[in-house]
Chimera marker file (.cmm) of the C-alpha trace (Angstrom):
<marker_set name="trace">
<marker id="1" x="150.467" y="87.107" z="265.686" r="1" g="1" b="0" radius="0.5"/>
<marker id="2" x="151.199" y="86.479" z="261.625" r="1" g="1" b="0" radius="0.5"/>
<marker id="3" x="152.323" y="89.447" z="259.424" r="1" g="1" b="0" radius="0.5"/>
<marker id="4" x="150.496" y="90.224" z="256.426" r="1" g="1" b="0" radius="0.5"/>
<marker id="5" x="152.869" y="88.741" z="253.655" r="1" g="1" b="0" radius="0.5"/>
<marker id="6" x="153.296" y="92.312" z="251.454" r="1" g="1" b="0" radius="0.5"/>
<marker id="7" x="155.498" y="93.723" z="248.489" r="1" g="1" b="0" radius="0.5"/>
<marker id="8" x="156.470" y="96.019" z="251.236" r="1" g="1" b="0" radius="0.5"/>
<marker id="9" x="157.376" y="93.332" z="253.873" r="1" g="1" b="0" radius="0.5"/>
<marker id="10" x="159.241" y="91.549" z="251.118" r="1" g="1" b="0" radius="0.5"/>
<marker id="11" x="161.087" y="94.160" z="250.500" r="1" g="1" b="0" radius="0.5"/>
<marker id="12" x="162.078" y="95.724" z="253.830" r="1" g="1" b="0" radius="0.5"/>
<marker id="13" x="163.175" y="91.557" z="254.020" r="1" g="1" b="0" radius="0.5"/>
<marker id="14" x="165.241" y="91.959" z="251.225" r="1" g="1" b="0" radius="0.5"/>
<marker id="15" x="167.009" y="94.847" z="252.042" r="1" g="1" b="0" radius="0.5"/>
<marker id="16" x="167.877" y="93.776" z="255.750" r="1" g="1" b="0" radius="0.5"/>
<marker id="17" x="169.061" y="90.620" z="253.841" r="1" g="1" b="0" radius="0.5"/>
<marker id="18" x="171.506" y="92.719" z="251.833" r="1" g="1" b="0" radius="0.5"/>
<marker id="19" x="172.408" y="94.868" z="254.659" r="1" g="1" b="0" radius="0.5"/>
<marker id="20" x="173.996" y="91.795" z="256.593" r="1" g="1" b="0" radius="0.5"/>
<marker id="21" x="175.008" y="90.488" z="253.199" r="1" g="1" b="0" radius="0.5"/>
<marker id="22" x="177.150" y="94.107" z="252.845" r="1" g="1" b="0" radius="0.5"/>
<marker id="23" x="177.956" y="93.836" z="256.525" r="1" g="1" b="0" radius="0.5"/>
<marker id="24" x="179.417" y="89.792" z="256.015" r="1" g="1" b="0" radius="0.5"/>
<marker id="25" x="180.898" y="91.001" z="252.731" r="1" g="1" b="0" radius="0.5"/>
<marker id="26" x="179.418" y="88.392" z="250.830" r="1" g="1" b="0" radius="0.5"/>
<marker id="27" x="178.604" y="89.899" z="247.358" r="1" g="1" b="0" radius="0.5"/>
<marker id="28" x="177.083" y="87.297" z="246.079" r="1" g="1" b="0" radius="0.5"/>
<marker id="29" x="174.427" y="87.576" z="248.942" r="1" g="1" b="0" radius="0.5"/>
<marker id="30" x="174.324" y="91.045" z="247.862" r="1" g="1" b="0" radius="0.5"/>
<marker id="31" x="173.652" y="90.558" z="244.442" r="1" g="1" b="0" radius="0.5"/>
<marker id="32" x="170.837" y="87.922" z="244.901" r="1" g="1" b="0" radius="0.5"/>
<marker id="33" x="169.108" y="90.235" z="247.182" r="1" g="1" b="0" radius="0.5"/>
<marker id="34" x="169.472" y="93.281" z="244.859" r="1" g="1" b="0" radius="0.5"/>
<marker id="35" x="168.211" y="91.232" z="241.806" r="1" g="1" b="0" radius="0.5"/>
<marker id="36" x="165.298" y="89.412" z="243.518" r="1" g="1" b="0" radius="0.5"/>
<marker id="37" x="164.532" y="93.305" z="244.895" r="1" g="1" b="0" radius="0.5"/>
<marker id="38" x="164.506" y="94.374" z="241.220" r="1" g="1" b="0" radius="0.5"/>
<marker id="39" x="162.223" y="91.078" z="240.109" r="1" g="1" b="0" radius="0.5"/>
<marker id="40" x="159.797" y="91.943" z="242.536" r="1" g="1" b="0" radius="0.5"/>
<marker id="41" x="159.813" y="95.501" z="240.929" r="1" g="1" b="0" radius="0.5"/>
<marker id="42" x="158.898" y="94.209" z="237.674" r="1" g="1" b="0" radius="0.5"/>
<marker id="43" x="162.526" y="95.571" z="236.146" r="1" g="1" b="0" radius="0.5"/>
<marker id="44" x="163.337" y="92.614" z="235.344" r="1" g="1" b="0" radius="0.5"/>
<marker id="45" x="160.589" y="92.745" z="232.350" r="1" g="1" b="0" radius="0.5"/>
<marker id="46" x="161.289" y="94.294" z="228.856" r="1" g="1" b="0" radius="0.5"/>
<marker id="47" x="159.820" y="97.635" z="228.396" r="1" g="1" b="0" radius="0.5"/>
<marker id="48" x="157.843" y="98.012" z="225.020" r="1" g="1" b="0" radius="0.5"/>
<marker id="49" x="157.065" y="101.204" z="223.429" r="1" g="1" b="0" radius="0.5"/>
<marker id="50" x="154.478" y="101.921" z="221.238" r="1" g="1" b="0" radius="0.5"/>
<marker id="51" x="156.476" y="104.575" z="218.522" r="1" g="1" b="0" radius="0.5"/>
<marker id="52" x="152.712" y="105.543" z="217.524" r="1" g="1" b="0" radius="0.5"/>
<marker id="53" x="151.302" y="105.714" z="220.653" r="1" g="1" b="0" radius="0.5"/>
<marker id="54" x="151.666" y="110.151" z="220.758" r="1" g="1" b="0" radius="0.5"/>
<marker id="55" x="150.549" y="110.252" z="216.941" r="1" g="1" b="0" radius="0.5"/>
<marker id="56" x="146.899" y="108.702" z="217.868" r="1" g="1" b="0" radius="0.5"/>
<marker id="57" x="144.694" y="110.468" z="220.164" r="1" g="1" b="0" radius="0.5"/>
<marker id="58" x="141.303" y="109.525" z="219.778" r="1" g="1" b="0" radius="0.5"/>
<marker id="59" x="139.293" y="106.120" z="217.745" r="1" g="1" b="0" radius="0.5"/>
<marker id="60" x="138.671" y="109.220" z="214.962" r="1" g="1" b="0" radius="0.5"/>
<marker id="61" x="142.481" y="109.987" z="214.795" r="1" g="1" b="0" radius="0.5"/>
<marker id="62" x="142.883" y="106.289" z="214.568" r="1" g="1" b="0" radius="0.5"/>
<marker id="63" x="140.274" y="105.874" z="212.140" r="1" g="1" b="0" radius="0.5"/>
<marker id="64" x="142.074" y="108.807" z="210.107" r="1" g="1" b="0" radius="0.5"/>
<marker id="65" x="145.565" y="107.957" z="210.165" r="1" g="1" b="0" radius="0.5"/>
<marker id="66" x="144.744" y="103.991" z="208.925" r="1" g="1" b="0" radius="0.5"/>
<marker id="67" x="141.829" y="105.666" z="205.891" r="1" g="1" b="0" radius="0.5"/>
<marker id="68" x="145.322" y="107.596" z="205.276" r="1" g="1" b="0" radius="0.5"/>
<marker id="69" x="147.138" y="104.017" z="204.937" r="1" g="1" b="0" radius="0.5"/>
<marker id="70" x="144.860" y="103.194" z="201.952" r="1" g="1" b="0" radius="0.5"/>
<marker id="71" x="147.999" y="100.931" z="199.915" r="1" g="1" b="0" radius="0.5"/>
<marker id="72" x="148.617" y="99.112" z="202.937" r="1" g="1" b="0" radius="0.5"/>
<marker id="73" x="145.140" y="98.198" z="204.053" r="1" g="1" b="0" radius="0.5"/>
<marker id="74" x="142.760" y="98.621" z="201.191" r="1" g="1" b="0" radius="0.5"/>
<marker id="75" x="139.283" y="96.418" z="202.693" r="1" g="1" b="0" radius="0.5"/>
<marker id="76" x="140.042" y="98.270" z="205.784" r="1" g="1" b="0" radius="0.5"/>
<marker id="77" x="139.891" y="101.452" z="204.144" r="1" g="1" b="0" radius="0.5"/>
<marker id="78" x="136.820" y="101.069" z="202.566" r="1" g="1" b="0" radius="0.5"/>
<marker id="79" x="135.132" y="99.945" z="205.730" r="1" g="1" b="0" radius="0.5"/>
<marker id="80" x="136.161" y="102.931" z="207.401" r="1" g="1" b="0" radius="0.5"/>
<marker id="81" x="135.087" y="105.386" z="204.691" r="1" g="1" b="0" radius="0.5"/>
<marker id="82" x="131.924" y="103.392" z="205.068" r="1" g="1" b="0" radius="0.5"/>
<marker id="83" x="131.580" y="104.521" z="208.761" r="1" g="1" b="0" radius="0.5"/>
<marker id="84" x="132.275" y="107.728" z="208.602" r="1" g="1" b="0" radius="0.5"/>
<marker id="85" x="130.122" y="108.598" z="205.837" r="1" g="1" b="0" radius="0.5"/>
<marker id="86" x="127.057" y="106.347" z="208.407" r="1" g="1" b="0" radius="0.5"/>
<link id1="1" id2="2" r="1" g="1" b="0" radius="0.2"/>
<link id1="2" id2="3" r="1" g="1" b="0" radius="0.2"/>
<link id1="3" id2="4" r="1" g="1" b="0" radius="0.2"/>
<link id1="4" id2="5" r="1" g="1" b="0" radius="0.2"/>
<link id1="5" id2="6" r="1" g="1" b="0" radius="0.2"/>
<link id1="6" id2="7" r="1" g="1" b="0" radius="0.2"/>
<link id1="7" id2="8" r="1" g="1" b="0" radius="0.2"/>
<link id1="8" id2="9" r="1" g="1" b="0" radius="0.2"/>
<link id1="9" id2="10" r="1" g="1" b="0" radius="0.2"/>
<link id1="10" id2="11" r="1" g="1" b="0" radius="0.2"/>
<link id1="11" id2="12" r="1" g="1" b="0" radius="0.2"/>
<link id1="12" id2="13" r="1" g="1" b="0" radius="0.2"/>
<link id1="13" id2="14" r="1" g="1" b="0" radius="0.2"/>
<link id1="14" id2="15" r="1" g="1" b="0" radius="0.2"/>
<link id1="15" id2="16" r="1" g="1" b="0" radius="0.2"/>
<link id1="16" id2="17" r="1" g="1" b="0" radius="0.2"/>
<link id1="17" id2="18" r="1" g="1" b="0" radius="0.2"/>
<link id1="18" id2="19" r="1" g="1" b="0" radius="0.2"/>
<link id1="19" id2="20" r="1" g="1" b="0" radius="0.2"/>
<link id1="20" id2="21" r="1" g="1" b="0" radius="0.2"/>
<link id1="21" id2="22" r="1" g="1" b="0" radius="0.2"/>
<link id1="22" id2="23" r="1" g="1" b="0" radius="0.2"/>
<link id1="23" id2="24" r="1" g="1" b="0" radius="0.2"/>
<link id1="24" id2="25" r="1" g="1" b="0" radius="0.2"/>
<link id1="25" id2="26" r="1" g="1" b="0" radius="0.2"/>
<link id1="26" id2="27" r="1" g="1" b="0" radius="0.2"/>
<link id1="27" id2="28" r="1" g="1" b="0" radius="0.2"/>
<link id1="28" id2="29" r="1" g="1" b="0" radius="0.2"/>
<link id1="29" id2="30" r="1" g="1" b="0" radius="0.2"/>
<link id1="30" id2="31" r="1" g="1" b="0" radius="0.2"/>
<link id1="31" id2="32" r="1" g="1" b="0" radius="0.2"/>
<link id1="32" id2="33" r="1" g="1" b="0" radius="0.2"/>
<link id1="33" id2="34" r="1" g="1" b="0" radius="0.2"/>
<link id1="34" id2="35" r="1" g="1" b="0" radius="0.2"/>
<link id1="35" id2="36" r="1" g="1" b="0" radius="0.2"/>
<link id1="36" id2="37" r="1" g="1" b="0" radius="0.2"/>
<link id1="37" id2="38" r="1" g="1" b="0" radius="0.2"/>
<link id1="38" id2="39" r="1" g="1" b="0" radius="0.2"/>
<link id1="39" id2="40" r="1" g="1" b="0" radius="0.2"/>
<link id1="40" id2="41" r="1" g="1" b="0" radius="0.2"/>
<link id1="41" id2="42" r="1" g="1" b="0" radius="0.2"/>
<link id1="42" id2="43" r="1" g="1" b="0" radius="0.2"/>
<link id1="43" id2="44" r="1" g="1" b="0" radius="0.2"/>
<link id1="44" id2="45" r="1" g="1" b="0" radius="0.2"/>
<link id1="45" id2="46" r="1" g="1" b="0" radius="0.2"/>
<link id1="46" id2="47" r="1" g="1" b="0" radius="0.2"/>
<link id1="47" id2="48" r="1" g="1" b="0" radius="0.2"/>
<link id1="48" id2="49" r="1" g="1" b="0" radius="0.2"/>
<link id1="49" id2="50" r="1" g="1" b="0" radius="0.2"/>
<link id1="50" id2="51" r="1" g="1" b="0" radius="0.2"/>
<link id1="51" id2="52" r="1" g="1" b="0" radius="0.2"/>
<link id1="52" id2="53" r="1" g="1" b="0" radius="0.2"/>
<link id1="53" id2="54" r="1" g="1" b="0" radius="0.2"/>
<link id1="54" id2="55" r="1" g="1" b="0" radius="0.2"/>
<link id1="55" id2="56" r="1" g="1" b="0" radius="0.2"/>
<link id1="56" id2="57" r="1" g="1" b="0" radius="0.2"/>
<link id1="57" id2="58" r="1" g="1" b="0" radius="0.2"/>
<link id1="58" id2="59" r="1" g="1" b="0" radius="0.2"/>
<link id1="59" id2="60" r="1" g="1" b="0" radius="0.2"/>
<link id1="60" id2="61" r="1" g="1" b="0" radius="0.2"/>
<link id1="61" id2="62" r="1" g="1" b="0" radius="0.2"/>
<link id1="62" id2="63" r="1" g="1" b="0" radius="0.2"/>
<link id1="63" id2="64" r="1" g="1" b="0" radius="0.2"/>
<link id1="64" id2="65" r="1" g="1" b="0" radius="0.2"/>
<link id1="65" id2="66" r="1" g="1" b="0" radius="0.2"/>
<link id1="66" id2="67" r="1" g="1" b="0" radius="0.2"/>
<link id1="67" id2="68" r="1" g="1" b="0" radius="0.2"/>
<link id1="68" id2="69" r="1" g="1" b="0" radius="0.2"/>
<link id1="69" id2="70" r="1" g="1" b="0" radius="0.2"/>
<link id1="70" id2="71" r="1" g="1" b="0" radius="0.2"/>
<link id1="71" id2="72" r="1" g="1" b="0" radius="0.2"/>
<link id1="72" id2="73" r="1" g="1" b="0" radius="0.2"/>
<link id1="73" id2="74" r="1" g="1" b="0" radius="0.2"/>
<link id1="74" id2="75" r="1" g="1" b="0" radius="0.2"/>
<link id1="75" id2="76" r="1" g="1" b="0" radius="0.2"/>
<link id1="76" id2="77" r="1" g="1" b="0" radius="0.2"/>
<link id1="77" id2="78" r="1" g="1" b="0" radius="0.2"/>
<link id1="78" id2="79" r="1" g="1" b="0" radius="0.2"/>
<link id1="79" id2="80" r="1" g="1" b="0" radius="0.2"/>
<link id1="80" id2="81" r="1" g="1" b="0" radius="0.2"/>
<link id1="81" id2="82" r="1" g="1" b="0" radius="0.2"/>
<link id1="82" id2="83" r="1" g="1" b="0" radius="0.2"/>
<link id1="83" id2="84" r="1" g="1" b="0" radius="0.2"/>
<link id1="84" id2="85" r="1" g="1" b="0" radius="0.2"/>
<link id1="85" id2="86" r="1" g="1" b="0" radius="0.2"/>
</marker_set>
């Protein structure tokens, strides 16, 4: 009988991996298993944060906040204005 390949089997793998790793003292074992544990986890991505992303809570507060921007986008601007007063 074949086990279902899973995150979870992977990691319950990865930890009995760095258990006998910590066991064998061989940190370099360790470390491999903790990293690829973390990979798996996705913390080995860059986390991006929007710094607008609280200021804008609906497509009208959107819509508002860039009609505000008028210097910065001018033929945007207009359009809006245009579909708001539709």
């Amino acid at each position: 009988m074949r086990q279902e390949l899973t995150l979870d089997n992977l990691l319950d793998q990865l930890e009995h991996a760095r258990q006998i790793a910590i066991e064998d003292r061989k940190p370099t074992a360790m470390i491999q298993a903790t990293i690829t544990t973390a990979k798996l986890l996705g913390f080995d991505q860059p986390v991006v944060k929007d710094a607008n992303a609280d200021a804008v809570q609906s497509i009208s507060d959107l819509m508002n906040e860039l009609a505000d921007d008028e210097d910065e986008y001018p033929q945007l601007t207009a359009r809006i204005e245009h579909v708001k007063d539709d």
